[in-house]
N, C-alpha and C positions, 0 to 999 in steps of 0.2 A: 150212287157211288160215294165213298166214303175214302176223305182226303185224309185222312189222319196222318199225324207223321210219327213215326215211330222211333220209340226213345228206347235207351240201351244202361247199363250202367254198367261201367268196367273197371275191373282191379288194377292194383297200383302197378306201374311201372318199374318205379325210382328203387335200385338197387339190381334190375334184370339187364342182361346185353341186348343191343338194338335187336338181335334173331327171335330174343325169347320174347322181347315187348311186341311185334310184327304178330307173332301168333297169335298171342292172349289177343291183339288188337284185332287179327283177322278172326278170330273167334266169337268176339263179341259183335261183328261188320261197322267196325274203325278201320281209319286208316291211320299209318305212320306220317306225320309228314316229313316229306324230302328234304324242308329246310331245317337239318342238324344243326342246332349251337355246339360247338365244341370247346371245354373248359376246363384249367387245372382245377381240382380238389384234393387237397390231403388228407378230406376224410375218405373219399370214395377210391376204392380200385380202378384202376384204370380201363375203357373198355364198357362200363357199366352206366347208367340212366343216373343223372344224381336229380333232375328235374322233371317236372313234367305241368303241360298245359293245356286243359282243366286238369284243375286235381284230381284224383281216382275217387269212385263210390260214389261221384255224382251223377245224375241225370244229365244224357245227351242224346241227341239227336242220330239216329242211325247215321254212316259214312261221313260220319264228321272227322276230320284231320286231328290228332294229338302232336302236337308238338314237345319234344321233349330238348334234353342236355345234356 
């Protein structure tokens, strides 16, 4: 039997609304997580990802939670 865990690498977030980052997340088998930070930016629109946790393009762990902003 072969325990391997299987790792994923998914695109950026930061500048998509929480619907479109869910996809791309479901897409790669991420999860969003539940715990939203919500916070003014006056560079960002409103509505839109200005953070994210891990950063995109790295290596993770399949159904690992992304926390975003």
């Amino acid at each position: 039997m072969d325990f391997a865990i299987e790792n994923t690498i998914y695109q950026a977030e930061v500048g998509m609304t929480l619907e479109e980052a869910e996809v791309i997340l479901t897409e790669a088998r991420l999860k969003l997580d539940a715990d939203i930070e919500y916070e003014d930016n006056a560079e960002v629109e409103e509505g839109l990802i200005i953070a994210q946790k891990p950063e995109a393009e790295q290596m993770v762990k399949k159904n690992r939670k992304i926390s975003v902003k």
